[in-house]
N, C-alpha and C positions, 0 to 999 in steps of 0.2 A: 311686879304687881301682884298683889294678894287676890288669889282666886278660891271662893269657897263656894264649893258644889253643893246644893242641899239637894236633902235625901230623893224627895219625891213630890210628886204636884200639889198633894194636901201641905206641907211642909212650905212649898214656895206659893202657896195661895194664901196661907197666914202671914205668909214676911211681905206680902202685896198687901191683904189686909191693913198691916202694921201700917207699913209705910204710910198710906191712906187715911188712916187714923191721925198718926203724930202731924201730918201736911194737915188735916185739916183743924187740929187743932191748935196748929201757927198760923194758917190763914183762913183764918172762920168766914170770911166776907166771903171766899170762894167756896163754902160748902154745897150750896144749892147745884151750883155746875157739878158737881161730883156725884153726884145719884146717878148718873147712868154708869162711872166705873163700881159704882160700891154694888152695884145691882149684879152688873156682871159680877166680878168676884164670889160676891151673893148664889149667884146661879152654878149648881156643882154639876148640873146635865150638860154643862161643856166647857170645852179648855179654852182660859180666858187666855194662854199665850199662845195657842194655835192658828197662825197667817191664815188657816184655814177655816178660821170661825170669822165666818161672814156677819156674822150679829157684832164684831169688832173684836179686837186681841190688843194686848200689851205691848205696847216698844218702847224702849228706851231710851235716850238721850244725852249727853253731855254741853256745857256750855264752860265752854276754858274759856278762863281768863289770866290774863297776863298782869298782875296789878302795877308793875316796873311801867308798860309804857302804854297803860289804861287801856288794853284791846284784847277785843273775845274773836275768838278762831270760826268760822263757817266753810261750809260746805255750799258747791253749787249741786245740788240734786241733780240728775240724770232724768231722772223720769218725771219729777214734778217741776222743772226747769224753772227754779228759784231758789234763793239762799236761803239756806236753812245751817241750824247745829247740827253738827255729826250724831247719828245716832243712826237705828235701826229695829229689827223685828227682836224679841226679845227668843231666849233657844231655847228657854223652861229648863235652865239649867244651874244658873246661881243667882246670887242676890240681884235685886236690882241693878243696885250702884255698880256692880264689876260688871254686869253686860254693858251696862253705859259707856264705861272705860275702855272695854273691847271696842265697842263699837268708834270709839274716837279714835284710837290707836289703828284700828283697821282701814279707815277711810282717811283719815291724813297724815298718817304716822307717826302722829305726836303722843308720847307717852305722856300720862297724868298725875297727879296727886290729889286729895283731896284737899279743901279750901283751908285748913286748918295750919297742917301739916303734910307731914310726910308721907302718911297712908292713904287708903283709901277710902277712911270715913268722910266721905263725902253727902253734903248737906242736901234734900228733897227742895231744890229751888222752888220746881214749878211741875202742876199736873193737868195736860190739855188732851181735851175730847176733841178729834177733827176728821171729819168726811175724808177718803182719798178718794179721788175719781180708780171706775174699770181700769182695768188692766187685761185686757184679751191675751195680749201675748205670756202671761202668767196665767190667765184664767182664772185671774179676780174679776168681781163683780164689785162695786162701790158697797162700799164698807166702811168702819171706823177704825182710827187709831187711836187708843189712850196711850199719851205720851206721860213717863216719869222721866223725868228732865232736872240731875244733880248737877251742881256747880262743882268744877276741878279749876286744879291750877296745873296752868301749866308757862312754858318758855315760849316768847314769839321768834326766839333765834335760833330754834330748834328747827334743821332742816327737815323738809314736807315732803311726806312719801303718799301721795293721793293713789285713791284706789279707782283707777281711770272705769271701771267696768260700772260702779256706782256712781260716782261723781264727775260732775266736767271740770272744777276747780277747788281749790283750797285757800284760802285766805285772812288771814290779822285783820280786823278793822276796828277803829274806834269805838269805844263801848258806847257812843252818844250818835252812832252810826245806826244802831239797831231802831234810832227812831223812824228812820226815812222807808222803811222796808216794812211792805203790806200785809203787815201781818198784827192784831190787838197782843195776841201775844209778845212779842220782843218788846213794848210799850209796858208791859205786867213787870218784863223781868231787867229793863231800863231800872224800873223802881226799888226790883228788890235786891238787885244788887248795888243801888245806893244804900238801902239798910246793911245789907248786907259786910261793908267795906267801914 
């Protein structure tokens, strides 16, 4: 897996910028939801990938998909006790897309590629603003997540190495599965990976 460190927070606050820019200039219908991350970013009086910026931080995300037997991979959360994409807290350390791929590879242990090919250029599916409830036993306070959430490929025969301490389960399901599951998002991204395919 291609891992590229950038230099320093200015450095990875422009490649957030970036990303943010090209995403909303493929999905212009979603720009108005995007003001509260562009503002963040915007705001340099604090670290927009700091868990500890209660005003909200950056995480990550991956949505693998298997296109052989049409099913995307999820995670049962531990602590928001719902099925979600593997993803996580972003570590202010490389690109977006390779924390995402970490982050998949760490909670199911499914290695990735991106949607293309072989690398990890992998495609800015989807960018969501969402509330987490407290967290006393972290000594979090409710907060926000802005999620960047890339599309990988990956194998559904690849055996699952779930990361018990985060997740309760790991799981394949049909990509027309993501409709039944309470969330407007997986509804967004049902759609764009028919364009997508």
């Amino acid at each position: 897996m291609l891992f590229e460190t950038l230099a320093n927070p200015a450095e990875l606050r422009a490649h957030a910028l970036a990303e943010l820019q090209k995403y909303s200039a493929h999905f212009p219908a979603e720009s108005a939801g995007l003001k509260a991350i562009a503002e963040l970013l915007a705001d340099t009086s604090a670290d927009p990938f700091s868990r500890a910026n209660m005003q909200g931080h950056i995480t990550t995300s991956g949505l693998v998909y298997d296109a052989a037997v049409d099913k995307v991979l999820l995670i049962h959360h531990r602590t928001l006790n719902r099925w979600l994409q593997p993803g996580g807290h972003h570590e202010g350390l490389d690109r977006l897309d390779v924390s995402a791929a970490r982050e998949v590879e760490e909670e199911t242990g499914v290695q990735v590629c991106g949607a293309q090919d072989q690398t990890l250029d992998a495609p800015l599916i989807d960018i969501d603003s969402h509330a987490i409830p407290a967290n006393p036993g972290k000594g979090e306070g409710v907060h926000v997540h802005h999620d960047f959430l890339y599309l990988f490929r990956g194998d559904a025969t690849a055996p699952l190495s779930p990361q018990w301490e985060e997740v309760q389960g790991v799981r394949w399901v049909a990509r027309e599965t993501l409709l039944a599951l309470p969330s407007a998002r997986f509804g967004r991204l049902v759609s764009k990976l028919r364009l997508a395919l």
